[in-house]
C-alpha positions in Angstrom: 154.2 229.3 -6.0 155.6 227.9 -2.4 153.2 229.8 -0.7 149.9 228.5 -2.7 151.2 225.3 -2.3 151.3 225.7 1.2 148.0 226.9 1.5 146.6 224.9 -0.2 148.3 222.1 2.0 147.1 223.8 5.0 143.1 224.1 3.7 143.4 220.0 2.6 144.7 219.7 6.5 142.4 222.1 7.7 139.5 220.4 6.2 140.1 216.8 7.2 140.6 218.0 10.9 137.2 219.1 10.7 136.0 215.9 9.2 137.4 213.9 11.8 136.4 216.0 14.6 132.6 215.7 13.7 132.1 212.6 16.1 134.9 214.2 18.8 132.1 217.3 18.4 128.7 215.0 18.9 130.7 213.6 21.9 131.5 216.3 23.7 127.7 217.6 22.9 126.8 214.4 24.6 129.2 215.2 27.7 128.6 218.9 28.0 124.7 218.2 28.1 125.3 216.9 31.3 127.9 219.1 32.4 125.1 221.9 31.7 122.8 220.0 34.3 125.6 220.4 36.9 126.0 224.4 36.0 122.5 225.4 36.4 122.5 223.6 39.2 125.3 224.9 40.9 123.7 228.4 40.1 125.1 229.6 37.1 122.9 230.9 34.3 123.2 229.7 30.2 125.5 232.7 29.7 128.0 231.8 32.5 128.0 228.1 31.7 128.5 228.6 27.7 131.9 230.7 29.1 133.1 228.8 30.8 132.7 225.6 28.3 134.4 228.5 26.0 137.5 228.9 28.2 137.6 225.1 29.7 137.2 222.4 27.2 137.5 219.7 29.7 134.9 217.2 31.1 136.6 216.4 34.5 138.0 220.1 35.1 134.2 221.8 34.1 133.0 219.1 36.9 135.2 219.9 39.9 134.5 223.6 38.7 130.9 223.6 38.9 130.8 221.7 42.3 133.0 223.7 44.1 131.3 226.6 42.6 128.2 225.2 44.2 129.5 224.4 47.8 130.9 228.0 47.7 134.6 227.2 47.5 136.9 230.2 47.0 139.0 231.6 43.9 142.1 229.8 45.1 140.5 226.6 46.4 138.9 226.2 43.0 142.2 227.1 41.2 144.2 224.5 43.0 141.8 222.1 42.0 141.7 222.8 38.7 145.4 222.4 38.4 145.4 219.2 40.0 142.4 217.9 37.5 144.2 219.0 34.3 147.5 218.7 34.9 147.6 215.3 32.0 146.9 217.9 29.7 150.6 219.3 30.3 151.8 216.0 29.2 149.9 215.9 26.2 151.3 219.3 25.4 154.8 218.1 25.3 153.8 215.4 23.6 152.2 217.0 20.6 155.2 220.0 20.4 157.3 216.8 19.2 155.0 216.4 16.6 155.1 220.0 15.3 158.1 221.4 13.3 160.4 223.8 14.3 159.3 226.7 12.3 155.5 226.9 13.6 154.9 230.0 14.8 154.0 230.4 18.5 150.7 231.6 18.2 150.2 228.0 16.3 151.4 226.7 19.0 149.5 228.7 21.6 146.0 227.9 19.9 147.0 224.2 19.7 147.6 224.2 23.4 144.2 226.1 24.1 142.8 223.1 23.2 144.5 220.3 23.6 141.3 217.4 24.7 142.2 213.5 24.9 140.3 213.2 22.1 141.7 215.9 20.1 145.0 214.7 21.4 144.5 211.2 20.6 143.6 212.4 16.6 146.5 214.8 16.4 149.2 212.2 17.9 148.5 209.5 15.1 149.1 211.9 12.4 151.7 209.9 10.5 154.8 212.5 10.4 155.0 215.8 11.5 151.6 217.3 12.3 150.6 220.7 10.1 148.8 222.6 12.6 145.9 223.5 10.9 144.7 219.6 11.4 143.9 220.3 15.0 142.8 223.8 14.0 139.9 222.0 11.9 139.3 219.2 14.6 139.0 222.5 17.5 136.6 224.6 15.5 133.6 221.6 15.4 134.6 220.6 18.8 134.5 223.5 20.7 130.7 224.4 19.2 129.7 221.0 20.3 130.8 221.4 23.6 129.5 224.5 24.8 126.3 224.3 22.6 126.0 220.8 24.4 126.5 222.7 28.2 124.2 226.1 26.8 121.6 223.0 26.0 121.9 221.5 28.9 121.2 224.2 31.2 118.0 225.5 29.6 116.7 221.7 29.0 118.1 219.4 30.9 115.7 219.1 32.9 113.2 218.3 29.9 114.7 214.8 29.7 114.6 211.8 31.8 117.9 211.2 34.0 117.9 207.7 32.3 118.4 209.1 28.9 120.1 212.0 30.3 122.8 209.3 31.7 122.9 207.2 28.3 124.1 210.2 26.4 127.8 209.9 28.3 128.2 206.3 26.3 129.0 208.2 23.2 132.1 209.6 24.6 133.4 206.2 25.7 132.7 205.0 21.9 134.6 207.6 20.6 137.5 206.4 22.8 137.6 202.6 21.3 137.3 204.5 17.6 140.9 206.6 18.6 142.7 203.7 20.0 141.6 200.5 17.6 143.4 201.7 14.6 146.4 201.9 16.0 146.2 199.1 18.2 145.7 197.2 15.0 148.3 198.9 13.2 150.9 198.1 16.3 151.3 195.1 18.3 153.5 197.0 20.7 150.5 199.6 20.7 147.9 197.5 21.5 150.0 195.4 24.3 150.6 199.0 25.7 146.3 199.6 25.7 146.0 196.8 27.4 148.2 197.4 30.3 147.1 200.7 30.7 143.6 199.2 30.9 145.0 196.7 33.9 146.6 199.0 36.0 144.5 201.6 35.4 141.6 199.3 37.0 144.3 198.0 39.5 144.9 201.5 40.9 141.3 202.6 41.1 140.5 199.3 42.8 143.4 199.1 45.6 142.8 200.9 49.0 146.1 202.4 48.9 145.4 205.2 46.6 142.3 205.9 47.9 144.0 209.5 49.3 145.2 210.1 45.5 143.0 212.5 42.8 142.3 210.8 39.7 144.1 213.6 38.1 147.0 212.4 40.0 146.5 208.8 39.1 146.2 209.6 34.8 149.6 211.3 35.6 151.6 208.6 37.4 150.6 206.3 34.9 151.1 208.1 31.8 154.3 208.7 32.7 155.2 205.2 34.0 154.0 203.5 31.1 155.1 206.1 28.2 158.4 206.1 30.1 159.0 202.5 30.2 157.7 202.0 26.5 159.9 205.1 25.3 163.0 202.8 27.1 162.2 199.1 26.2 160.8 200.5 22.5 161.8 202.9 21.4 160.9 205.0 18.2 163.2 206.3 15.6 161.4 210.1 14.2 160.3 209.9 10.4 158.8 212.8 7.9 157.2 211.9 5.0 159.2 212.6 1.4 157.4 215.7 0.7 157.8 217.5 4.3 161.7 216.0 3.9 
């Protein structure tokens, strides 16, 4: 009887991951179109670019990929790089494995972590309680087709379409970043104060000279961690479970 209840609990969870990862999945369509454009340019055929959407989910890293790909930069050149352009995603990681419970099994947690996106991130994190896995299980399986059908797309027509429009499909993503954070910025002051700084020093740090020399990887890091570190001190959080996981 536990265990139908707990399937049953995982399909409910399972299926409203996938509902709210249809716009994360017309997003990243949106994204990987363009990415696509930078593959075929950078030599690599439909099959190639599709893998590697596959294996990389991750708009920045697929970037640097492709154009160190195409000014012939070697395996460890491009590994190093890769590192340094995903490295937030290490954060969000150890973020989310305080959501989970203790008794998900690793491979949960292994197939969580294959895919763990800002926006898939940002969904996952605002589960209220502890997350049930098959959540982001639902949100990955319509994201990841949207994101390498969007780069398989783009490299056989991208260049049917106008740069212009080609350009304008990128504003979806940025959408689908106000639609993550406005909830909870409404739902907490102390959220929505936090948005807002980010948002000023974030611009700040891009705009000053000094940290010219530093990756924008780099910068997403020191600032997450600045800001999440000073919020976890000055405001801190106390965990809750709902009744029926208690």
């Amino acid at each position: 009887m536990m265990n139908n209840k707990r399937a049953h609990s995982n399909s409910s969870w399972f299926r409203k991951g996938m509902k709210d990862g249809m716009p994360i999945a017309l997003g990243y369509f949106a994204v990987a179109f363009t990415l696509g454009i930078t593959a075929r340019n950078a030599g690599l055929n439909a099959l190639q670019a599709t893998l590697a959407s596959l294996t990389l989910n991750a708009s920045a890293g697929e970037y640097v990929g492709f154009t160190l790909i195409a000014a012939g930069a070697g395996y460890v050149e491009i590994a190093i790089m890769e590192l340094v352009a995903n490295a937030r995603y290490l954060l969000m990681s150890c973020a989310l494995s305080q959501k989970l419970s203790e008794d998900v099994p690793l491979w949960q947690r292994l197939l969580i972590g294959y895919d763990v996106t800002d926006e898939i991130f940002g969904i996952s994190i605002g589960v209220p309680g502890k997350l049930n896995p098959f959540y982001t299980f639902g949100a990955i399986v319509v994201a990841i087709p949207g994101w390498s059908g969007g780069t398989l797309l783009g490299v056989l027509m991208g260049n049917v379409l106008p740069l212009r429009a080609v350009s304008a499909l990128s504003v979806g993503l940025y959408g689908m970043f106000i639609a993550i954070i406005i909830p909870a910025a409404k739902k907490e002051k102390i959220i929505a104060v936090l948005i807002a700084i980010s948002f000023g020093l974030s611009f700040l740090v891009n705009k000053w000279s000094v940290f010219d020399s530093v990756s924008s990887g780099m910068k997403t890091i020191l600032l997450t961690v600045l800001i999440a570190g000073a919020a976890a001190i000055l405001f801190p959080v106390k965990e809750q479970e709902d009744d029926h996981e208690a």
